[in-house]
C-alpha positions in Angstrom: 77.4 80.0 99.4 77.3 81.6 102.4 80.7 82.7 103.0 81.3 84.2 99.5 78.1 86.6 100.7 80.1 87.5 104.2 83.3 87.9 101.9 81.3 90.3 99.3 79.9 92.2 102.2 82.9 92.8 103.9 84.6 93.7 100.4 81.3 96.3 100.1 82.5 97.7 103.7 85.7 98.9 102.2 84.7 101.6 99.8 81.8 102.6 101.3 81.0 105.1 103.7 78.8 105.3 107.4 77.2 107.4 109.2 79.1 106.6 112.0 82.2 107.3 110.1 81.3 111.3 109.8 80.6 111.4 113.3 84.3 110.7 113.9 85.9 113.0 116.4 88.0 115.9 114.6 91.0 114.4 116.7 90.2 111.0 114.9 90.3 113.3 111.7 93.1 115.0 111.9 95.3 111.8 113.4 94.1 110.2 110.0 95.4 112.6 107.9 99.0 113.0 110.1 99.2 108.9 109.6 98.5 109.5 106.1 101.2 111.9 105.4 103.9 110.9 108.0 107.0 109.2 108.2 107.3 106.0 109.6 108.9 106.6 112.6 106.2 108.7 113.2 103.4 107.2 111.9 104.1 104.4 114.2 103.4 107.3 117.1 100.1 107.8 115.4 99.0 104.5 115.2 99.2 104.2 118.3 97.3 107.4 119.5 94.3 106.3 117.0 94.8 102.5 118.4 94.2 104.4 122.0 91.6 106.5 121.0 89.7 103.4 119.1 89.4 101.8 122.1 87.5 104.4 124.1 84.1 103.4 124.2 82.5 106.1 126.3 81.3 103.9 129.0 83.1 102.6 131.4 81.7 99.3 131.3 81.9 99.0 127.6 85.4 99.5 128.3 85.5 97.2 131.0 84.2 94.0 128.9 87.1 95.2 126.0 89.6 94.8 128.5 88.4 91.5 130.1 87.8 90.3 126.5 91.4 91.5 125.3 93.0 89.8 128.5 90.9 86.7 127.7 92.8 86.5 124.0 96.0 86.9 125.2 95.8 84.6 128.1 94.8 82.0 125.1 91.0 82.0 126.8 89.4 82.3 123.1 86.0 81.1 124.0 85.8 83.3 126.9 87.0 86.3 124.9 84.7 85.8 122.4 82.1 86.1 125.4 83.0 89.2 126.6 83.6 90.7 123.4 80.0 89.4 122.2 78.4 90.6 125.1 80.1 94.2 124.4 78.5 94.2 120.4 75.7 93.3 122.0 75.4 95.8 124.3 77.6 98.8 122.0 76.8 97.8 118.7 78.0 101.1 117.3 81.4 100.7 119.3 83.6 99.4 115.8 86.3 98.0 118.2 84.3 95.8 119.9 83.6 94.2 116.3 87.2 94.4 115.5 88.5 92.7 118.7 86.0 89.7 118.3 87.0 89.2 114.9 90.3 88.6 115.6 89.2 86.2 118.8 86.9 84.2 115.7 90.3 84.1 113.2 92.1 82.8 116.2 89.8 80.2 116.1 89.7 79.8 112.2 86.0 80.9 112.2 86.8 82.8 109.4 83.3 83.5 107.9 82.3 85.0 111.2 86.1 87.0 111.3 85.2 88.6 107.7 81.5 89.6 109.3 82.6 91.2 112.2 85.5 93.1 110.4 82.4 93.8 107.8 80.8 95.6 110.4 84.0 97.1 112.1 84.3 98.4 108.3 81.2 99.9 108.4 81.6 101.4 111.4 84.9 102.7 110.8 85.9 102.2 107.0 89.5 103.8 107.7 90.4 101.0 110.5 93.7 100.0 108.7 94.0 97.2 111.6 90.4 95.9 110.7 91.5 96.6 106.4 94.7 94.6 107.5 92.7 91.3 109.2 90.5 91.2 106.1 93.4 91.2 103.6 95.0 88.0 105.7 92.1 86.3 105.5 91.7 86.8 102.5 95.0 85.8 101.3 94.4 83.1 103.7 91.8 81.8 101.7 93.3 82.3 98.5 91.1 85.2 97.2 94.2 87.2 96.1 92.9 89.7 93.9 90.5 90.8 96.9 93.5 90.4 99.5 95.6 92.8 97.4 92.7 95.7 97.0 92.1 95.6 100.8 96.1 95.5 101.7 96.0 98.7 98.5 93.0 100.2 100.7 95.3 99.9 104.3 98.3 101.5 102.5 95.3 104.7 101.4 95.5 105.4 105.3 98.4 104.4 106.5 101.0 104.1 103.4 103.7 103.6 105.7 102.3 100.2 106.9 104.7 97.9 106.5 103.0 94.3 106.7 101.0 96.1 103.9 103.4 97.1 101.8 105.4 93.6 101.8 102.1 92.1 101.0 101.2 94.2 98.2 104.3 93.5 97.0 104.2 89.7 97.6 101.3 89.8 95.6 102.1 92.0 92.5 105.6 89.0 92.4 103.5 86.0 92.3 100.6 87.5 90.0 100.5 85.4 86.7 97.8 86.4 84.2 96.0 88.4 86.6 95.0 92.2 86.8 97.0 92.9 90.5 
């Protein structure tokens, strides 16, 4: 089954590590570890520094086609935001955001097998990308893998242990486990 392979993958993506993941910028680094050990009035400051920073590309075209791709979503354009955010992979493939943001255009659209492979790559990219952790622990709750859900909602609360959605997930979980080993 194909989809169990994109699922396994993406699973993979959490625990392991990248290349591109020690070229992370010190700033990256060091926001990381302030989310990590924050409050969470504070870590919500952070978040959104690393949200910022995340969504620097380099170029300014790159940049350009995540904007036009993020306007796209929120307008409701799915199909065109999937456009522009396909044509940014295509032409950043290293930029994990670009992943990220067309995974969430593809859950919008309940293409979830493509969702879990772009946040598989996001992942790979970027394996501390609690947003990208968080997307792959819905869907797969959403699909009703709940033993997976709960490690990747456990794996956002290892960054970001203030993460609230997280927490009441993980939670959520543990309550309706019966017989399992959450």
């Amino acid at each position: 089954m194909h989809f169990s392979k994109l699922v396994v993958a993406a699973s993979l993506a959490l625990w392991s590590g990248s290349a591109a993941y020690a070229d992370q910028s010190d700033r990256s680094a060091e926001l990381l570890q302030e989310l990590h050990d924050a409050e969470p009035v504070d870590a919500k400051r952070i978040e959104r520094e690393l949200s910022l920073m995340w969504r620097r590309s380099g170029s300014a075209s790159m940049d350009l086609l995540l904007t036009r791709g993020q306007d796209a979503l929120e307008a409701g354009e799915i199909d065109t935001a999937i456009g522009h955010f396909s044509a940014l992979v295509d032409h950043a493939p290293d930029f994990a955001e670009g992943w990220h943001r067309r995974a969430t255009a593809f859950y919008r659209q309940q293409e979830y097998g493509l969702a879990v492979a772009d946040l598989g790559r996001t992942l790979t990219l970027n394996p501390d990308h609690f947003a990208a952790l968080f997307g792959l622990a819905v869907i797969l709750e959403t699909l009703d893998q709940e033993e997976e859900a709960f490690g990747a909602y456990s794996r956002v609360l290892e960054v970001y242990p203030t993460h609230e959605r997280a927490q009441e997930a993980v939670d959520r979980l543990r309550r309706t486990a019966t017989g399992t080993s959450l």
